[in-house]
N, C-alpha and C positions, 0 to 999 in steps of 0.2 A: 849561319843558321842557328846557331849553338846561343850566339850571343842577342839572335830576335828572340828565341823561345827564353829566354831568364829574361830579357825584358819584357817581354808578354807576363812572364808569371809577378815580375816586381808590381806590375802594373795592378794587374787582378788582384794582388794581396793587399796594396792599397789601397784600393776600393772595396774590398772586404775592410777590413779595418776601417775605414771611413763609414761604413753603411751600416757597420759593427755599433759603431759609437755612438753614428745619430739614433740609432732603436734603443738605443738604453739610455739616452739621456731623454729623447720622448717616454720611455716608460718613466725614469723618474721626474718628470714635469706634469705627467699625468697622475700618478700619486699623491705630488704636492695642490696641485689644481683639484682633484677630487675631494681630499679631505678640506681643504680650505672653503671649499664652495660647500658640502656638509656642515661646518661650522656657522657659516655666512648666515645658509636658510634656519635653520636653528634658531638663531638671533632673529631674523628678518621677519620670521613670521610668530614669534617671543612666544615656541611650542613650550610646555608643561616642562619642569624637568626632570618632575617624575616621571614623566612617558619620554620626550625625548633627550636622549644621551649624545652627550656630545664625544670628540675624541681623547680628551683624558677620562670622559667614564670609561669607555671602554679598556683604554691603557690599566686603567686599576684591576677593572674585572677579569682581564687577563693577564698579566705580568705583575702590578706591586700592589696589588689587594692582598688580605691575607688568604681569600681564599681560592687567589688567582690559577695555582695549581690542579684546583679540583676542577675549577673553572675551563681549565686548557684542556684535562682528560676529557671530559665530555663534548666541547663544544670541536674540540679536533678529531674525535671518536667520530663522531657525526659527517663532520666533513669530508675525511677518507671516506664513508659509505655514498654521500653525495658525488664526491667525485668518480667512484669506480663504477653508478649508476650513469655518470653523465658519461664515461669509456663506453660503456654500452651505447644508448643510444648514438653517440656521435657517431660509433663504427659500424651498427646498423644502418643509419640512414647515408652518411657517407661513400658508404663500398654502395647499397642499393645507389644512389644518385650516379655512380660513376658508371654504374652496369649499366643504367636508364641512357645516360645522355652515350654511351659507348654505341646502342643498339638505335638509338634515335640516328646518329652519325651516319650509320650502316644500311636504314630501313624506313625513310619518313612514315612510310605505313603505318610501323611502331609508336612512333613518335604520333601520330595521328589520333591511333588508337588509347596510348597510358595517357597522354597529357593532358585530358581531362580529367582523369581520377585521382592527379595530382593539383590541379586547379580544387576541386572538389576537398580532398584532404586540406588544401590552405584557406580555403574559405569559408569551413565549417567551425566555428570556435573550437577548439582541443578538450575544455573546461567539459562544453555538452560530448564530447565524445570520449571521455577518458572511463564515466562509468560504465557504457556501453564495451570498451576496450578490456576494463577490470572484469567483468563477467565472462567474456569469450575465452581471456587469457591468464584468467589468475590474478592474486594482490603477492605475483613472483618479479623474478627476475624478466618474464615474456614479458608483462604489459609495459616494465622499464623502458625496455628495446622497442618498443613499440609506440610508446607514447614519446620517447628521445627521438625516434627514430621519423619520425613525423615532421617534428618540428623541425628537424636537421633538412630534412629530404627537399623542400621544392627551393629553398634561397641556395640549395648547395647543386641542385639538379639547375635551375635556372643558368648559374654562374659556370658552371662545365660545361652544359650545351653550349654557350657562346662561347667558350674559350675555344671546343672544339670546332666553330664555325668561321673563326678568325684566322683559320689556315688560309695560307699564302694558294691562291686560284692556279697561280703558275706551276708552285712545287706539288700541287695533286694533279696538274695534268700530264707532268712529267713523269711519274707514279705511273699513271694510264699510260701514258705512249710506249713505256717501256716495259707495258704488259703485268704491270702491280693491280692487283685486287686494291678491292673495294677495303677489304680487312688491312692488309701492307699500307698504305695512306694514312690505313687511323692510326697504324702503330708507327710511320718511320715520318708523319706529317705533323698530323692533327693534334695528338698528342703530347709532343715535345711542346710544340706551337700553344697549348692551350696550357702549361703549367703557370704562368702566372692569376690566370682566371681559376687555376684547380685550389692554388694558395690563398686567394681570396674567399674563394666557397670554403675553406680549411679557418680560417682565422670567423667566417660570418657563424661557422658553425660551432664554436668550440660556445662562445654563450650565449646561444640557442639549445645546447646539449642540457649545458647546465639547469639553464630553464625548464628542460622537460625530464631533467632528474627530480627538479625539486618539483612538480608537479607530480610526477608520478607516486613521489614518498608524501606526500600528501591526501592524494586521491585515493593510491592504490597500497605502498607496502607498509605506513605508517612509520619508516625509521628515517635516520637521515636529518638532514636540515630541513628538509621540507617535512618532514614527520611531526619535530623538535617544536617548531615554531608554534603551531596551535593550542599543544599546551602549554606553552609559555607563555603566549600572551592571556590565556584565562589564567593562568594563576599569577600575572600580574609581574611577574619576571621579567622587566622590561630590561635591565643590563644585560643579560642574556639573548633576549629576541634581538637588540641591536647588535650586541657582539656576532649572532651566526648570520646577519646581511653583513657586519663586514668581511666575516673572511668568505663569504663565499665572494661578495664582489670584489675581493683581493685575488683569490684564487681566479675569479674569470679574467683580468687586468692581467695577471702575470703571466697566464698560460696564451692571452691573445697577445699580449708585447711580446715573449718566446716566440711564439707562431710567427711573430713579424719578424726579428730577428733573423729565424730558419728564412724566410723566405726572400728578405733581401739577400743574406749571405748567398742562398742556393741561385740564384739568377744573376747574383753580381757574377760568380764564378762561371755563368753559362756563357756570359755577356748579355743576359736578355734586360738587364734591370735597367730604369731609362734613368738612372742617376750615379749609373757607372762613371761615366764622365764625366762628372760632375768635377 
């Protein structure tokens, strides 16, 4: 017995370490494939180059310009406040998405009744509803959570509800037969069962987040990178406005390659990942 369980675990550590490797060699193919293809269109469509920058402008304006330093204070100042705007909303709409598809699981009635006012929030442009949002809730930390939490909610409600639906029909009637609630199946079925689907609505959502941080510092608190960027591009600051799209599209890329990472590891170790064997 002694000697099946260390080969079960060599086994698993393997393919952790296999699943390890291939998400960080895709995250660095996807960095090299992003900036390469920025350069390309650059070129391809012979943009201004006073308006657009390429990837050694940016390297100068942050790292060996001389005034690369001052450069990195503000435009990474910024970016910490974008980011801890996009923790907001992702953990807003996130936790609300999992209550949602928890209580859909539970009650199609529910389900009957919310899923059109979440059809309705995806189909109304966010843009015409953020001022409306900024008046009810302030140019605070609310409308943040609220206009993140929007954009997060129905691709992260959609992808749970079906994860939760892709429980195994036999192991919830076996739940039933031996006298388990409706609640017991979501917790000792449904939701083991739907952790791959929860990891995908977790990776769709991180920049989606982002997205509705920098909307909301735009529309509503005026700081941040989405605050930054408008008046930069009127006063003609163009190394600047491309420097805060890259790192924020840096920051979105690194935290969804992480997210991949966590998520192959956590299911290679379950057995649930379909490339354990691989």
């Amino acid at each position: 017995m002694s000697d099946t369980s260390a080969s079960l675990r060599r086994q698993t550590a393997t393919a952790t370490a296999r699943v390890l490797g291939r998400g960080l060699l895709m995250f660095a193919v996807t960095l090299i494939v992003v900036t390469a293809l920025w350069q390309v269109l650059l070129w391809v469509f012979h943009v201004n180059p006073y308006v657009g920058k390429g990837p050694q402008d940016i390297w100068s304006h942050l790292v060996s310009g001389p005034e690369a330093a001052a450069n990195r204070d503000v435009l990474f100042g910024r970016l910490w406040v974008t980011l801890g705007h996009s923790v907001i909303g992702f953990a807003a709409g996130l936790v609300i998405a999992l209550l949602a598809a928890m209580l859909f699981q539970l009650n199609r009635g529910v389900e009957h009744a919310l899923m059109p006012l979440a059809m309705l929030l995806r189909s109304v442009p966010l843009v015409a509803m953020a001022p409306v949002i900024t008046l009810v809730f302030g140019r605070d930390l609310w409308s943040v959570a609220v206009i993140g939490g929007i954009v997060v909610l129905f691709p992260a409600l959609v992808n749970i509800v079906f994860g939760l639906r892709s429980a195994s029909p036999q192991m919830l009637d076996l739940i039933h037969v031996y006298g388990g609630s409706s609640f017991t199946a979501l917790r000792k079925v449904a939701l083991p069962s739907s952790l791959p689907a929860f990891f995908a609505a977790v990776r769709i959502s991180i920049p989606g987040a982002i997205t509705g941080a920098l909307l909301a510092e735009w529309l509503a608190t005026s700081d941040g990178i989405g605050g930054g960027i408008g008046p930069a591009i009127a006063q003609s600051k163009f190394p600047g406005v491309w420097a805060s799209v890259v790192l924020v599209t840096a920051a979105a890329l690194i935290l969804y390659n992480l997210m991949q990472v966590v998520e192959d590891t956590a299911l290679t170790r379950m057995g649930m990942h379909p490339m354990k064997n691989v």
